[in-house]
N, C-alpha and C positions, 0 to 999 in steps of 0.2 A: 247227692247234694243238689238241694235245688238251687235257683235264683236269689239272689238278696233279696230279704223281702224292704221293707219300708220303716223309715222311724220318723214319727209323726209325736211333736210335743204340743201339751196344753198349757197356758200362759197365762199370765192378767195377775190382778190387787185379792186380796183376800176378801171370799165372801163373791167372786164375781161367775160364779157356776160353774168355771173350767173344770173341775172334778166331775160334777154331774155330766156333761158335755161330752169330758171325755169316755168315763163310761158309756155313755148313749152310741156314741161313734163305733168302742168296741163289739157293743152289742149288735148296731145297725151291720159291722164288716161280718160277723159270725152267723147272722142268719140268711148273711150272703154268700154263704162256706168257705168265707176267708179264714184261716188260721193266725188268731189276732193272740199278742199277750199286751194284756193291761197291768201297768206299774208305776208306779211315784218314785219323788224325790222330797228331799229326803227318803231315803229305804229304797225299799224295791226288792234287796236281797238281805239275810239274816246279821252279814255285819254293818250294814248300812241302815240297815231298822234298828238296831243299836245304836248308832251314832244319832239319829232322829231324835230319840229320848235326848239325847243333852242336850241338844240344838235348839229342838221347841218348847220345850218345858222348862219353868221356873223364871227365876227375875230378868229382864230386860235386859241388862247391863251385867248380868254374869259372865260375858265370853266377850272380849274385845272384839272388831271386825277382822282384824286381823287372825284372830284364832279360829274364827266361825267358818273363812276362806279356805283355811286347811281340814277346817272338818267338814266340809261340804266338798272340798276336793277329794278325801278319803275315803268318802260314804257314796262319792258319784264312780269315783274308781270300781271300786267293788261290786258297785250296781252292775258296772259295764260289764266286766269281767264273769260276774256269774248269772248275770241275767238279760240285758240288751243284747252286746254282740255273738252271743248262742244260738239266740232267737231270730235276728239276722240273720245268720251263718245257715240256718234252717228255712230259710223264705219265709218265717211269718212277719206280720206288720208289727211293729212294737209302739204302744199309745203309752206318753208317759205323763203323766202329773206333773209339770213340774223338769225342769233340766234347767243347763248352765245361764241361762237366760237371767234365770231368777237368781244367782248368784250374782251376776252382773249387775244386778239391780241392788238386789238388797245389800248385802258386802260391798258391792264396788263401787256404788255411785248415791245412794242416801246416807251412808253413813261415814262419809270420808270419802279422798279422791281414789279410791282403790282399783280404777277397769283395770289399768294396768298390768298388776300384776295378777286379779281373775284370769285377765284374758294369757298372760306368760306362763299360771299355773295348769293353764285347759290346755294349752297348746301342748306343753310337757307329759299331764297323766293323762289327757283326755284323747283329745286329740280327733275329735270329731262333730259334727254338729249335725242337727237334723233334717231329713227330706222335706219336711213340712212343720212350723209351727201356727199354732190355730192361735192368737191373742184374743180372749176374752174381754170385751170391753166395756165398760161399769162404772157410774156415778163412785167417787170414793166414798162418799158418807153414803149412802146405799148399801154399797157393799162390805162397808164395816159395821154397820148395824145386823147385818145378814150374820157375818165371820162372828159377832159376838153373843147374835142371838143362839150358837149353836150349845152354849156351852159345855163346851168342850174343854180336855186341859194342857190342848196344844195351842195358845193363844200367844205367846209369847212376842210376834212380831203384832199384831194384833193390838199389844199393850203398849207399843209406840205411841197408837193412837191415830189422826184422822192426819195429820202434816204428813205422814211415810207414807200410808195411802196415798196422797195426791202425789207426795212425789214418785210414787211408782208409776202410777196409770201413764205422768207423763216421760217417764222410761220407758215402758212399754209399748208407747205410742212411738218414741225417738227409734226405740230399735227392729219396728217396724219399719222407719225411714229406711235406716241403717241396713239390715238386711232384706230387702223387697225380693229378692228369687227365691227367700223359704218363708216370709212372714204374712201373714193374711189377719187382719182385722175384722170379728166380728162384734154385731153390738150386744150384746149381752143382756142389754135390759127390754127383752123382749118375752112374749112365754117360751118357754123351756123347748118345746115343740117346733117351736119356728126359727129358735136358734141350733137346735139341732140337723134342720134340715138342711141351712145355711151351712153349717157345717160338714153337712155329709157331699152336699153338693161341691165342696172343693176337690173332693177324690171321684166325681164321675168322670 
């Protein structure tokens, strides 16, 4: 058994390249023969990629927030379980799409006063947080013109529209305040190339 390895999350508004980003990072750690696993959230493992489909797809207003918090805490259990802390347990780096961050945001605090009880249901199945999260940072209408020029038919938060974008970015920005010993700010509206390298540069 080796050392711990490292859990490293990617953040930001929809549309603001943290998936590209994070890819790029896992690639940049593998042709440095790091032993990297890259994975999302929603999903990550086959019962949590399950739960993704009803989460992101279809009408806006099908899942209260309060329903959407338990199934984002179900789908992030199982992630953990059969894919993050393995990985860990193994010393590789885990880069993830997405974590309890964005729960926080979307469920807890745009759509009703909800940190609350995110933060009382993490604490209970989660029960962890990450070495590092990299916040993506992104014009809102920019970056919802990007999330909807993909069309794709995971758009569902997306179909909020441009008011839950802003109110994310400035989540995102707060809980960068909020937690300063794992959250780092990058700006995102730069070429892909130079925010990658800003990126890579936080784990030299």
């Amino acid at each position: 058994m080796g050392a711990p390895g490292r859990f490293i999350t990617f953040e930001g508004i929809d549309g603001s390249g943290k998936s590209t980003q994070a890819r790029l990072l896992a690639e940049h750690l593998r042709a440095g023969g790091s032993p990297v696993v890259l994975t999302r959230e929603p999903g990550g493992s086959p019962g949590a990629e399950e739960i993704r489909k009803l989460v992101l797809e279809g009408d806006p207003d099908k899942w209260s927030a309060e329903t959407e918090i338990l199934l984002f805490t179900a789908a992030r259990r199982d992630h953990l379980e059969k894919t993050i802390q393995p990985a860990l347990d193994a010393g590789q780096t885990v880069i993830c799409d997405r974590f309890a961050d964005s729960t926080r945001l979307y469920q807890g605090i745009t759509r009703g006063d909800l940190r609350g009880l995110v933060d009382q249901l993490h604490s209970l199945m989660i029960g962890r947080e990450p070495d590092l999260t990299v916040i993506i940072d992104m014009d809102p209408a920019k970056g919802l013109a990007r999330a909807k020029g993909r069309q794709g038919t995971e758009e569902r938060f997306e179909d909020f529209g441009l008011e839950l974008q802003q109110k994310m970015r400035a989540g995102f920005l707060a809980l960068a305040r909020e937690f300063p010993d794992r959250c780092r700010v990058i700006d995102g509206d730069r070429p892909m190339d130079s925010v990658a390298a800003d990126v890579a540069s936080l784990l030299a």
